[in-house]
C-alpha atoms as one frame of an Amber mdcrd trajectory, in Angstrom:
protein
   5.655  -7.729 -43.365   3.110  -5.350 -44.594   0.315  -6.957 -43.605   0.089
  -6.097 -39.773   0.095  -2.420 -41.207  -2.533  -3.058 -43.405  -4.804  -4.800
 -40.641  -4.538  -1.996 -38.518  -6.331   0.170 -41.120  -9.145  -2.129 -40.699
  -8.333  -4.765 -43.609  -8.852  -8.260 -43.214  -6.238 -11.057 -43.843  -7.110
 -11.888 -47.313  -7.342  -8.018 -48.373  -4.356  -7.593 -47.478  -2.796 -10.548
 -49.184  -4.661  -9.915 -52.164  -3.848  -6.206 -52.470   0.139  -7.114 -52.201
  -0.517  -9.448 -55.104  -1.898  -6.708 -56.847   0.916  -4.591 -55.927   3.711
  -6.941 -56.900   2.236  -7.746 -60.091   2.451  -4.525 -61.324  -0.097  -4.521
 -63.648  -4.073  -5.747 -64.170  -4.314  -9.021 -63.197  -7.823 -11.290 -63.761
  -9.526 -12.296 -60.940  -8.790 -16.531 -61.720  -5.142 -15.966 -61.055  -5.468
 -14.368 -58.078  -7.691 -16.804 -57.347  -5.450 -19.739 -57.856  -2.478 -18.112
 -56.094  -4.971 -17.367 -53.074  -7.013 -20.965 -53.517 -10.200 -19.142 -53.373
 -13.767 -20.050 -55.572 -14.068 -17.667 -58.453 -16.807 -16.208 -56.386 -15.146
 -15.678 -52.902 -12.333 -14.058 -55.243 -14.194 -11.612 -57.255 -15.607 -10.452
 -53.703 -12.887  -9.890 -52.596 -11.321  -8.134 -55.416 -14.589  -5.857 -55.234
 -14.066  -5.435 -51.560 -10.606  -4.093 -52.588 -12.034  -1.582 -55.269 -14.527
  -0.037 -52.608 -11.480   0.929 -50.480 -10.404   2.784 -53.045  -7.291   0.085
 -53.050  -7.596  -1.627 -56.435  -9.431  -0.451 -59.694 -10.459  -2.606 -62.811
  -8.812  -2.771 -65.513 -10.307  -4.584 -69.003 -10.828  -7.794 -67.809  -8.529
  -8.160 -64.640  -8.058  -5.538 -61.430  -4.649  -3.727 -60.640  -3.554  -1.707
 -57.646  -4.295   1.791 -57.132  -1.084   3.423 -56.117  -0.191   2.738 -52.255
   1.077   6.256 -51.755  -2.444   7.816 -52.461  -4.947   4.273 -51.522  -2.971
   4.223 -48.090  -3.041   7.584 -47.683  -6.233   8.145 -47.872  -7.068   5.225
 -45.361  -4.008   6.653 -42.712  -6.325   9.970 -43.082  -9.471   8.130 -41.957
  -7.923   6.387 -39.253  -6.248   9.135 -38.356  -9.586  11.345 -38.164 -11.152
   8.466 -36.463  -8.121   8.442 -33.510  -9.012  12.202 -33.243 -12.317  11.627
 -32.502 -11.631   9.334 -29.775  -9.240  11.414 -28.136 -11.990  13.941 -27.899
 -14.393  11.578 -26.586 -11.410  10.631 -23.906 -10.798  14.177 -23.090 -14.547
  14.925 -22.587 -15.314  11.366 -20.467 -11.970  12.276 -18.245 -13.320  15.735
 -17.549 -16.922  14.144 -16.685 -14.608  12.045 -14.351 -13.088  14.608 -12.337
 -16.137  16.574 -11.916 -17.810  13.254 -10.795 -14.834  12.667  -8.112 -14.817
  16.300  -7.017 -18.302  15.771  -6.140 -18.381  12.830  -3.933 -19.053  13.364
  -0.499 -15.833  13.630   1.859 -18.158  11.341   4.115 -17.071   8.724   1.343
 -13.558   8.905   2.476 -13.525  10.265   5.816 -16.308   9.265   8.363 -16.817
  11.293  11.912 -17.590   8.758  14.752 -18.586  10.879  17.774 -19.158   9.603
  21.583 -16.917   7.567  23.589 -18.996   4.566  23.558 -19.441   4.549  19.676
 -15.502   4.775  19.487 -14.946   1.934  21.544 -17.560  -0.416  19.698 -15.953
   1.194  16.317 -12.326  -0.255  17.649 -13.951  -3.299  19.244 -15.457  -3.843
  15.811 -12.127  -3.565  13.709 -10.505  -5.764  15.591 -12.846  -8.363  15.132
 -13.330  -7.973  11.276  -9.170  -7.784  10.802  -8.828 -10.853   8.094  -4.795
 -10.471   8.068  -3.124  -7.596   9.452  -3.936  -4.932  12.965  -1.576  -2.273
  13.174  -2.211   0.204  16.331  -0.045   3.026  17.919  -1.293   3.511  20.993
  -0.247   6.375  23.738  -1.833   8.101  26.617  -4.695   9.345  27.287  -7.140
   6.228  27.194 -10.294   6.000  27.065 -12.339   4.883  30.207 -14.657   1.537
  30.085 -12.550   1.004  26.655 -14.142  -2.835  27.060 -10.488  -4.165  27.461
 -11.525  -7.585  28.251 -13.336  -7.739  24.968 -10.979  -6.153  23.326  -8.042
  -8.531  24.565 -10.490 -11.477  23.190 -11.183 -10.273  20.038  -7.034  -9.793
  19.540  -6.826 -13.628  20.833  -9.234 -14.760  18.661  -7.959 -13.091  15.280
  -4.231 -13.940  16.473  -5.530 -17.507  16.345  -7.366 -17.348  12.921  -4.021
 -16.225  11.850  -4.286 -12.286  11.742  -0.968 -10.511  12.432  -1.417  -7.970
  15.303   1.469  -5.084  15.771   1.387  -2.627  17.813   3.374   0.264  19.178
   3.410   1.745  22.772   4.971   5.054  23.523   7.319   5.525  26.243   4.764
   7.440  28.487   2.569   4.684  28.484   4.533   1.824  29.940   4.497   4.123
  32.907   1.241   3.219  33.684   0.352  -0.360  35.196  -2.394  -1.524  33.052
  -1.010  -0.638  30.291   1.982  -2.797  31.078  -0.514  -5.873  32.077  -2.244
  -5.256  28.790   0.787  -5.263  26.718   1.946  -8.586  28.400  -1.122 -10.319
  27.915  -1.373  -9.527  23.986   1.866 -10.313  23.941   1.564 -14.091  25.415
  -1.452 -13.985  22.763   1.194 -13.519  19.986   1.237  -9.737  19.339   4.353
  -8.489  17.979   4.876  -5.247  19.985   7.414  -2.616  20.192   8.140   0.424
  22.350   9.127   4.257  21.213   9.054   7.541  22.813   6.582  10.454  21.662
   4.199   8.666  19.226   2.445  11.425  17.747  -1.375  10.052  18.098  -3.410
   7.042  18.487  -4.033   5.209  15.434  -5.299   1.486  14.353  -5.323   0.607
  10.765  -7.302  -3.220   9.538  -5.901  -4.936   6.723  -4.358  -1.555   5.184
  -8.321  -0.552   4.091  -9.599   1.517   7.094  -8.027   3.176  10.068  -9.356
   5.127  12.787  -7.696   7.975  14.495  -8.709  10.760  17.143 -10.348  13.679
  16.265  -8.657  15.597  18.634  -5.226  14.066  20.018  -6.014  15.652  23.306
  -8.949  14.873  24.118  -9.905  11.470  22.685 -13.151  11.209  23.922 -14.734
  13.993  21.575 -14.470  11.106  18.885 -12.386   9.743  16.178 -11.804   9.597
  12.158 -12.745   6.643  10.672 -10.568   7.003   7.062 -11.282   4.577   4.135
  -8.925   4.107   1.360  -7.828   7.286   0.157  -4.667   9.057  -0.217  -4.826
  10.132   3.650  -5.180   6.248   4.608  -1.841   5.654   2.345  -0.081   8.378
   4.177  -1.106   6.832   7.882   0.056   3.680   6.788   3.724   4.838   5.529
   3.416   6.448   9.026   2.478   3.850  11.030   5.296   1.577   9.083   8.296
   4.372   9.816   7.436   4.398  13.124   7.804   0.629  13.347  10.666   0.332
  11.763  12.417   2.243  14.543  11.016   1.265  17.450  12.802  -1.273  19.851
  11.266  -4.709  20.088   9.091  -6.297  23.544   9.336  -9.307  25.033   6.951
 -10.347  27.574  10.049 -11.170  29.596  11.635  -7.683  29.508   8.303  -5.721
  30.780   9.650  -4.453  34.095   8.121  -2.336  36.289  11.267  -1.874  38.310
  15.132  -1.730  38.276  15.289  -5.010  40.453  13.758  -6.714  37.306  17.233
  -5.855  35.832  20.070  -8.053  36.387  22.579  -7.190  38.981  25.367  -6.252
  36.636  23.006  -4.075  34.162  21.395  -2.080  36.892  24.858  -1.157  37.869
  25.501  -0.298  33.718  22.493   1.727  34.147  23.590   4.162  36.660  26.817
   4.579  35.219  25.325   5.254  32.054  22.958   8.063  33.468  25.974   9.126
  34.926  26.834   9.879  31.808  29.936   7.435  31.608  30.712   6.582  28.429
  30.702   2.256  26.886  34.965   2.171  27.545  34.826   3.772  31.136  31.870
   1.389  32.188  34.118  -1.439  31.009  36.792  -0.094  33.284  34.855   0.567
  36.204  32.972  -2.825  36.080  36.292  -4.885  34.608  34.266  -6.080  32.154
  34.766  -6.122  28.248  33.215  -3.133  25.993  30.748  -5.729  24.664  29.701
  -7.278  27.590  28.468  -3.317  28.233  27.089  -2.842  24.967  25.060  -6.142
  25.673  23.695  -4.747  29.073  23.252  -1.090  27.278  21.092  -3.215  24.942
  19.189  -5.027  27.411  18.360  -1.924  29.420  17.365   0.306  26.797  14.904
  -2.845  25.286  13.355  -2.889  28.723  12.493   0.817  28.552  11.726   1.023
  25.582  13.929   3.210  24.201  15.755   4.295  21.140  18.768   5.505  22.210
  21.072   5.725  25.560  20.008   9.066  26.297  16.459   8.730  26.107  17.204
   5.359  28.536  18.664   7.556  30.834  15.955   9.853  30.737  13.308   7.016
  31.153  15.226   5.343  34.031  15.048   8.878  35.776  11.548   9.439  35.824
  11.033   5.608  36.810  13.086   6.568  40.026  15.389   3.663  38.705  18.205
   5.648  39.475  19.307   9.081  41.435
């Protein structure tokens, strides 16, 4: 129909309407018929009619009105819309450059905040943990912090686990080396943390409910402070980060946390040292008279309990453990 083309000119219903009338009759028509075929008051029609005449869409003609020709009366109303779309684009153009200029000024601080001092670091983390409202996601690695207020920490993660915040976090290799660590990882996990393990995590990192994260400032030497980064393309990017690096490291269980080969069973500690021995799955069958999968299974089991991603980085990890020779 015509008339949604019409109305988009800036005619009303009835304009419209009438004007087609006008159109189809093809000639001067009085204003009581196209009353009648409208049902409009004589009055309500002539206004009409005369609001038609304004727009330079109808004319009068003896006693009745008849259509100016659409070609020209549309035209000329496509060319005032049209000159009005111009003008907004202008005003868009102008408003988006005010825009940039405005963005280009803020403050970096805005996005990026500089926390400095290792107390004020811990309090920041201490802090985040207790405002998560649905998600904690930390890499953590060596070196720590001292007087990191672990206790507080480890009650804050309790408390949010409880309230039904999801807490994952991933340890690097290096780090389940060291006692505490291993104690602390045990205890989140009986608390519900979903953890993982993965060699050579590139920094330390927690990120709340995907809207803030805080990272070092230098990966070396933690305590000269950290980066506390709101949402910004650089929080995005940490996130897609932290989500890669989940994605490929090797699930904990409190359970599999050993400190020691003797926490292995019999038969996978003796998988392990033919595996460092660089034996390959169908020899270690052989040797052991055990099936390919029962291997695999063990291989599995081993490399969970270090932590690693592959055999040879189990083999590595077993090595420096003194696990085997």
């Amino acid at each position: 129909m015509i008339a949604p083309r019409l109305a988009a000119l800036g005619l009303t219903w009835p304009q419209e309407t009438a004007y087609e009338i006008l159109v189809g009759a093809g000639g001067a028509r009085s204003a009581p018929e196209i009353g009648r075929v409208l049902g409009l008051a004589p009055e309500a029609t002539v206004e009409l009619l005369e609001s038609l005449r304004e727009r330079g869409l109808a004319a009068v003609s003896g006693t009745g009105y008849r259509a100016n020709p659409p070609e020209v009366a549309l035209g000329t109303l496509v060319a005032e819309h049209d000159q009005e779309l111009g003008r907004i684009r202008r005003l868009t153009a102008e408003l988006q450059e005010q825009y940039r200029d405005a963005v280009r000024g803020r403050e970096a601080a805005q996005f990026v905040e500089v926390v400095t001092g290792q107390d004020q670091v811990n309090r920041y983390y201490l802090h985040l943990v207790q405002r998560a409202r649905y998600g904690l996601d930390v890499l953590t690695k060596p070196p720590y912090l001292a007087g990191a207020g672990v206790p507080q920490t480890l009650h804050a993660e309790d408390a949010g686990i409880r309230r039904g915040v999801r807490f994952r976090a991933v340890y690097d290799g290096d780090a389940l080396d060291e006692e505490n660590t291993l104690a602390i990882a045990r205890q989140s996990i009986e608390f519900g943390e979903e953890a993982r393990a993965i060699g050579g995590l590139p920094f330390k990192l927690a990120i709340v409910d995907d809207s803030v994260g805080l990272m070092p400032l230098d990966i070396r030497f933690p305590a000269r402070g950290a980066l506390l980064v709101h949402a910004s393309a650089l929080l995005d990017a940490l996130i897609a980060l932290f989500e890669g690096i989940w994605a490929r490291a090797v699930p904990m269980r409190a359970d599999r946390l050993a400190d020691g080969v003797s926490e292995l069973a019999d038969r996978a500690a003796e998988v392990l040292r033919l595996m460092a021995a660089g034996l390959k799955d169908e020899a270690i069958a052989r040797a052991l008279h055990v099936s390919r999968r029962t291997v695999q299974k063990h291989i599995t089991e081993i490399m969970t309990t270090l932590g690693a991603r592959n055999r040879f980085q189990a083999a590595l990890l077993a090595s420096k453990r003194g696990w085997v020779g």
